[in-house]
C-alpha positions in Angstrom: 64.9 62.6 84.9 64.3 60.2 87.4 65.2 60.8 91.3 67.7 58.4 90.9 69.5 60.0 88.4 69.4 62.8 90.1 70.5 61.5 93.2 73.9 60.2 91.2 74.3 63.5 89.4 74.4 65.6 92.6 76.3 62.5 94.6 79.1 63.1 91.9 82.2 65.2 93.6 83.2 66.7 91.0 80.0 68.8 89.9 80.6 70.4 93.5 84.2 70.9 92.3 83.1 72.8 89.9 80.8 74.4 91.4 83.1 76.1 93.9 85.3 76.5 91.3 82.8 78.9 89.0 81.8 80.7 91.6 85.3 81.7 92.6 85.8 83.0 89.4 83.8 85.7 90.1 86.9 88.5 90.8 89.1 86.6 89.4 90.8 89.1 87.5 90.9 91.5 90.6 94.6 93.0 90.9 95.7 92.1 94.9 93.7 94.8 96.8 91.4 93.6 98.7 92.1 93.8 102.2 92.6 91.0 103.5 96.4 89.7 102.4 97.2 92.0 100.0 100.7 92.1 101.4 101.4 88.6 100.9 100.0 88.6 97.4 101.6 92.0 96.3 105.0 90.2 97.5 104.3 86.8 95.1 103.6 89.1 92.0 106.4 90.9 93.0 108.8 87.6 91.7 106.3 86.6 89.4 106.7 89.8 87.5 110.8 90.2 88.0 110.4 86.8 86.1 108.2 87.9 83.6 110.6 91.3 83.0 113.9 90.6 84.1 116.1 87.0 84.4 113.9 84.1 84.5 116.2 82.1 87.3 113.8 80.4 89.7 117.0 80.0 91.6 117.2 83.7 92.1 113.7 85.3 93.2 113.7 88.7 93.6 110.9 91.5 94.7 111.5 95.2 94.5 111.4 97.0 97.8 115.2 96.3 98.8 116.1 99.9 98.2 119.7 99.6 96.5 120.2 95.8 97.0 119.4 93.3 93.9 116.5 92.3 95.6 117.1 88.3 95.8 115.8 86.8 98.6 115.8 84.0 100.0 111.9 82.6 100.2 110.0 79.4 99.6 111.2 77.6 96.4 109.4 80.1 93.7 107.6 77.4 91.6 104.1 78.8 92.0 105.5 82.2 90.8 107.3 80.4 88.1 104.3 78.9 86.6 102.8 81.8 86.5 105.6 83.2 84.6 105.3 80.6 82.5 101.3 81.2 81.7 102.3 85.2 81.8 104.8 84.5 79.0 101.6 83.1 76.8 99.6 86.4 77.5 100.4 89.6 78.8 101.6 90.0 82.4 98.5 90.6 84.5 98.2 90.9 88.6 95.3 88.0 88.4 97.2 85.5 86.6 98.2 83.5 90.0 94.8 83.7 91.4 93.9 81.1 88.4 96.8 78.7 88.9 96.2 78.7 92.7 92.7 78.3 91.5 93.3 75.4 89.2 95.7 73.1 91.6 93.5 74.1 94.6 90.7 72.1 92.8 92.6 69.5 91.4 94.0 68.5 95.1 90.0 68.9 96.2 89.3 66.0 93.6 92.5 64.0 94.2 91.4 64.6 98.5 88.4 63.0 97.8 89.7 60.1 95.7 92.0 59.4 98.6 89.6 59.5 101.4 87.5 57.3 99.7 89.9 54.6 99.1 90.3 55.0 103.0 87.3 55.8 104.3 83.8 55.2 103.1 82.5 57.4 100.3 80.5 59.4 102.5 83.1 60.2 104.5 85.5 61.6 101.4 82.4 63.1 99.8 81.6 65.2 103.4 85.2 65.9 104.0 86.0 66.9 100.7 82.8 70.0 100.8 83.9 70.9 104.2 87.6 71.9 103.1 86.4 73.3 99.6 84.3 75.8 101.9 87.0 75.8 104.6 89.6 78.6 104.5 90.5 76.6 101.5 87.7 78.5 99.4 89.0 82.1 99.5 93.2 81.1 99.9 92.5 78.9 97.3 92.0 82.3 94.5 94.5 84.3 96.0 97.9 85.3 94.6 99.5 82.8 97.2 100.9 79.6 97.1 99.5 78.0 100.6 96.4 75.9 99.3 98.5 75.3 96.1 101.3 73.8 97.9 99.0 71.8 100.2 97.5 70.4 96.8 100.6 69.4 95.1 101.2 66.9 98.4 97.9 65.7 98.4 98.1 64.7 94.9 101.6 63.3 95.7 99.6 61.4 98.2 97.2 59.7 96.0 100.3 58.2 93.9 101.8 57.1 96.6 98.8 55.2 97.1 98.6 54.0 93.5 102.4 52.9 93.8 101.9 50.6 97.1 99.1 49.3 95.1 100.2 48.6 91.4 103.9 49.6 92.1 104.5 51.2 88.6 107.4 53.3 87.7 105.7 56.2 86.9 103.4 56.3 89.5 106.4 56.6 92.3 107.7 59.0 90.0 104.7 61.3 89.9 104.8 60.9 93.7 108.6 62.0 94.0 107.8 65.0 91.8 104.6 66.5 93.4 105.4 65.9 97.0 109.0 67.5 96.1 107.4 70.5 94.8 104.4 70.8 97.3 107.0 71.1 99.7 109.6 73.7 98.7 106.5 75.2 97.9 105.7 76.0 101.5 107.5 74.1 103.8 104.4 73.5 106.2 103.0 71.2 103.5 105.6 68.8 105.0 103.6 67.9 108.0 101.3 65.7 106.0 104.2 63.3 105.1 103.6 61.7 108.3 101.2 59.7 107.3 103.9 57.6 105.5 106.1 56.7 108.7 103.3 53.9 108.2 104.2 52.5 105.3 106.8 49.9 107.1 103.8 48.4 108.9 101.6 47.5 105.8 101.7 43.8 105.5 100.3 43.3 102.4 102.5 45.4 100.3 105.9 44.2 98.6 109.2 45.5 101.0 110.6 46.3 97.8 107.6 49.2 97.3 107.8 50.0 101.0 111.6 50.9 100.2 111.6 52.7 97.1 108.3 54.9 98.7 110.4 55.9 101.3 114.3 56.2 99.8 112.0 58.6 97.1 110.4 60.6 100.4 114.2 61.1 101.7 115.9 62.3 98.7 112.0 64.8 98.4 113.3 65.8 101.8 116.7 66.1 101.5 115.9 68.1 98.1 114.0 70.4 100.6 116.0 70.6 103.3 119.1 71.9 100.8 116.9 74.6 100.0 115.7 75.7 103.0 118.7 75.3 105.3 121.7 75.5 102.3 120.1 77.8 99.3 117.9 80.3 101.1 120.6 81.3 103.6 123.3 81.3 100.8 120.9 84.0 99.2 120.7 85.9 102.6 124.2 86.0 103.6 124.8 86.7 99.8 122.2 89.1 99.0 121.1 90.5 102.0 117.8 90.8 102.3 115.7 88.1 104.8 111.7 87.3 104.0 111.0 85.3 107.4 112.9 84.8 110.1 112.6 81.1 111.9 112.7 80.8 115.7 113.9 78.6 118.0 111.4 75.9 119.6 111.6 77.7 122.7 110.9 81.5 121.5 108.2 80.3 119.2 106.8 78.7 122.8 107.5 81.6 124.6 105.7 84.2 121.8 102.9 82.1 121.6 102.3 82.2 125.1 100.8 85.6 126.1 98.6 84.4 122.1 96.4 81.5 123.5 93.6 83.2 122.3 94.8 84.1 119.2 96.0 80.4 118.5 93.1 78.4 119.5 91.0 80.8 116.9 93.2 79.7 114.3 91.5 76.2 115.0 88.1 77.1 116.2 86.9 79.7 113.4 89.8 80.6 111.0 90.2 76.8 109.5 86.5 76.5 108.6 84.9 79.9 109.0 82.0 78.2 110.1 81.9 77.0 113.9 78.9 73.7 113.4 82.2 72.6 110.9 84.1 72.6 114.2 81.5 71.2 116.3 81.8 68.4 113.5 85.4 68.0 113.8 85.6 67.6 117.4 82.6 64.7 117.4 84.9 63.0 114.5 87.4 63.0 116.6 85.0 60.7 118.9 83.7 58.5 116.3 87.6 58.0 114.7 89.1 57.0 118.1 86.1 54.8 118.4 86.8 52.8 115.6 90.0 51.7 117.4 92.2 52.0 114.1 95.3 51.9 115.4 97.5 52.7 112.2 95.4 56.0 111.4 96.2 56.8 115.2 100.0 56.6 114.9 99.5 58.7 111.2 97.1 61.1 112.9 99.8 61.8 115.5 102.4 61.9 113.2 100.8 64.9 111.3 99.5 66.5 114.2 103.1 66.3 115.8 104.9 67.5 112.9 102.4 70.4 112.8 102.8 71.5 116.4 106.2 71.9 115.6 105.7 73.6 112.7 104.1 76.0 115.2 106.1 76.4 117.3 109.0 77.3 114.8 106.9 80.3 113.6 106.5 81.7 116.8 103.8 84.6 117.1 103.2 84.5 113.4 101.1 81.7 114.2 98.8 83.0 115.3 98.4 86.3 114.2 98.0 85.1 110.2 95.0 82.8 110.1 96.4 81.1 106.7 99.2 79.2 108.4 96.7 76.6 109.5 96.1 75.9 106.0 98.4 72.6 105.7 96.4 71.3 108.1 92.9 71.7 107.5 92.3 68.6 105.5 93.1 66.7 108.7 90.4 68.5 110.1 87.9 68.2 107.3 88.1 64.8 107.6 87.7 64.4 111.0 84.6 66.7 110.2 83.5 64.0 107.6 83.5 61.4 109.7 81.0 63.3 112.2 78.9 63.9 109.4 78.8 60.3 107.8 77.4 58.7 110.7 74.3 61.3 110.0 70.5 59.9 108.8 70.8 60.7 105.3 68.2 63.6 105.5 70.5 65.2 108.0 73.8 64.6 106.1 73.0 67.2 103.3 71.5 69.8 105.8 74.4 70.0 107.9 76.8 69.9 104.9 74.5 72.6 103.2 74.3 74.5 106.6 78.5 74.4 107.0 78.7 75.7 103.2 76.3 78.9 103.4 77.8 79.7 106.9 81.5 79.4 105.4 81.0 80.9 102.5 79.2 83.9 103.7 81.8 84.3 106.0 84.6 84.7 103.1 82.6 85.9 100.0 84.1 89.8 101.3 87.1 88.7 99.6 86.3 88.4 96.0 85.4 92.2 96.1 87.4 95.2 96.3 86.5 98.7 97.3 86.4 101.4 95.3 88.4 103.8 97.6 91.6 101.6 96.8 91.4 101.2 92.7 93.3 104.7 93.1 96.4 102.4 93.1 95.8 101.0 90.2 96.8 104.1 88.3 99.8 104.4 90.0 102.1 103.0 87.3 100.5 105.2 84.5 102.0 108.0 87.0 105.2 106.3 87.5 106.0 105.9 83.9 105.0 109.9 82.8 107.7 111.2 85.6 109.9 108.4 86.5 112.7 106.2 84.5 112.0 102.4 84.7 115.9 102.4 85.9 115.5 105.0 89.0 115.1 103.6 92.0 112.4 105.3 94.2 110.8 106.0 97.8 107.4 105.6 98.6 105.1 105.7 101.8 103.7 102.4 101.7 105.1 101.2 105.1 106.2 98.1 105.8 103.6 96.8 102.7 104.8 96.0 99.4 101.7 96.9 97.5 102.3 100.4 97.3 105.7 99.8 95.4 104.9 97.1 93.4 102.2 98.9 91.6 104.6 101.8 91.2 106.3 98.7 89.2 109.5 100.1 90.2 112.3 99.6 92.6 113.4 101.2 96.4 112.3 101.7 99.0 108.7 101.6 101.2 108.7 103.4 104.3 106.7 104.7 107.1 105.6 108.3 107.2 107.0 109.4 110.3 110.2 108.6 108.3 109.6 111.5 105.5 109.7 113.7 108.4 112.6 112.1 110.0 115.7 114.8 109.7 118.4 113.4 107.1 116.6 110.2 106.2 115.5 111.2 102.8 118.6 112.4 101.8 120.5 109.3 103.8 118.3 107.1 100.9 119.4 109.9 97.7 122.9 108.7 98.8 122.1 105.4 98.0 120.6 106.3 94.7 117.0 107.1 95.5 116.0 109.2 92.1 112.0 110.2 92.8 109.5 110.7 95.7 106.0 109.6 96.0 103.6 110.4 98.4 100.0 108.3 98.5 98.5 111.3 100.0 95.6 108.8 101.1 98.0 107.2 103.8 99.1 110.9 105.0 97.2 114.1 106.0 99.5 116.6 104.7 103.3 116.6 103.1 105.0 119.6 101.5 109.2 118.6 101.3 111.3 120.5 99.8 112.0 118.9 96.2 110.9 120.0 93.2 107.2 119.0 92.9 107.0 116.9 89.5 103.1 115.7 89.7 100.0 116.6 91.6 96.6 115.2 91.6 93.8 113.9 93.7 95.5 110.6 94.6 99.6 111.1 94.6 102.4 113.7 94.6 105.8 112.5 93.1 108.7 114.5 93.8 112.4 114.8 91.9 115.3 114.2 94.8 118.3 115.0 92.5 
């Protein structure tokens, strides 16, 4: 095999899709414990499974911890929990199931990011960008039991047949565009920022107007379709149900939170989106290079994004800040800028620095696709459940404000603090309501003798009969 050959076989993007993609696998079938984000991913199996065991209504999601409400909330439009439904109806429900459908998209929207680039940028440039966001925060969100990189994906590849419409302007191609784009935003709502880029569409000469008009009248209905569910459906389900997921702010309290969190934000950017700092040192030198090139239309779609973003920032408020996934959406901004920087390298150079960014990166989020042993305790938790406790009776558990705790109980109630076991009359204020059983993770609290009659005892977990 000649060096030629060579050079084409490891110049081809999608062996190093693949690549990252096998060695995410490793863990896959890890149940959400590990300890970054199990919250978040507890929470998305939580309507996964409620599909997979109750009514299948993506209209409806519901999670378990609302004590004696239903449990629908109003969230993002559950279509990565529904798919996973959908593969869970195939096989048996297990916890990893969505780690392999965020998996799957996540490196789908990695290829379909690099065929995009390249159509817009030289092949160097998509090839770069395209390693440093599938070693960005993009390679451990994009196995977990989330839908942010998935969501992020789905526009992306939305993206690319926009492209292919403006181009060839078939049918289908505008309406694999429609679909995607809709989806990738009621997905996650931040994925919207990266529709930006198409307030440019009026100023491409070249294409047909008829194109230009059906691209965008298909973006505003995608929108519209979005906005109904975000600012029509999910506070139907709250006002009708009860029970509120996140809680929006206005521009100026999201300003005002994120004021005494500079710090806090600015690592979001600096460290969090690449986990590697020469990727950053990159991005801001492409920056350079990208305004050097005096492109005026990537300018205006730059800004766009980047505007759209800061609002999207600023409507979260301190949660910005203090979750390092919400800069997820726009990361492949960033990558590229990155790519550009790295492009403009000798060739020698180009594969250091990318190799360099990868190891640093990587080593920076491999923790994730382990878990330690002192949690796998939990996982025996519904064995426990189901020897003392009815699937019907709703219980209490100290969990905290966390969901995990509950949701492998796989029953329904409540999650509380420990001070409140101790609180006078709370327990019994909850048995009103139709709390059946108690259990106590006697890892999360020192020691815990109520008075109820004690139905289990071991190493790990007391559960206690409240009737």
């Amino acid at each position: 095999m000649n060096k030629t050959h060579l050079k084409r076989i490891f110049s081809d993007i999608r062996l190093w899709i693949v690549f990252f993609f096998a060695i995410r696998l490793l863990g896959i079938s890890n149940a959400p414990l590990e300890a970054g984000h199990n919250w978040r991913q507890s929470l998305t199996n939580m309507i996964t499974r409620n599909f997979v065991q109750g009514r299948a209504n993506i209209f409806y999601p519901q999670i378990d911890m609302a004590g004696e409400k239903t449990g629908i909330i109003g969230s993002e439009f559950p279509i990565f929990n529904y798919l996973t439904y959908l593969f869970s109806s195939l096989l048996e429900y297990s916890h990893w199931h969505g780690r392999l459908i965020n998996l799957l998209v996540t490196s789908l929207g990695l290829y379909f990011f690099y065929k995009l680039i390249s159509q817009l940028f030289k092949k160097e440039t998509a090839f770069a960008s395209t390693i440093v966001l599938a070693v960005s925060i993009w390679y451990g969100f994009g196995r977990k039991i989330m839908p942010d990189t998935f969501s992020v994906s789905l526009v992306i590849i939305g993206l690319w047949y926009a492209y292919l419409y403006l181009k060839n302007g078939k049918t289908v191609q505008l309406l694999a565009f429609f679909i995607l784009i809709t989806l990738g935003m009621l997905s996650k709502i931040p994925a919207l920022s990266l529709m930006g880029v198409l307030a440019l569409v009026p100023f491409l000469s070249t294409v047909p107007n008829a194109r230009k008009l059906f691209l965008l009248t298909a973006s505003g209905i995608s929108i519209g379709l979005v906005f109904c569910w975000y600012f029509y459906w999910v506070p139907h389900l709250l006002s009708t149900y009860h029970y509120q997921l996140y809680f929006p702010k206005s521009f100026m309290d999201g300003l005002l939170e994120i004021k005494p969190l500079i710090p806090e934000l600015l690592e979001k950017f600096y460290f969090s989106a690449f986990h590697s700092y020469l990727a950053f040192a990159c991005f801001l030198v492409g920056i350079y290079f990208f305004w050097k090139e005096k492109l005026p239309y990537y300018r205006y779609g730059f800004a766009i994004i980047t505007l759209l973003f800061v609002a999207f920032i600023f409507k979260t408020g301190s949660v910005f800040p203090l979750h390092n996934y919400y800069i997820i959406p726009f990361v492949p901004v960033m990558a590229l800028f990155a790519g550009i920087a790295i492009a403009k390298l000798p060739k020698p150079y180009y594969g250091i620095i990318l190799s360099i960014i990868a190891i640093e990166a990587i080593a920076n989020q491999q923790h994730a696709q382990f878990i330690s042993e002192n949690v796998n305790y939990k996982l025996t938790l519904e064995q426990l459940a189901d020897s003392s406790i009815a699937k019907d009776e709703l219980i209490i558990i100290n969990g905290g404000p966390s969901p995990q705790s509950i949701y492998f109980a796989n029953r329904k109630g409540w999650t509380i603090e420990n001070e409140k076991l101790v609180e006078a009359n709370y327990i019994d204020s909850l048995v009103e309501l139709g709390a059946k059983k108690l259990i106590i993770d006697k890892h999360l609290i020192d020691q815990f003798s109520p008075d109820y009659e004690l139905l289990l005892d071991n190493e790990d977990y007391q559960i206690y009969n409240l009737n």
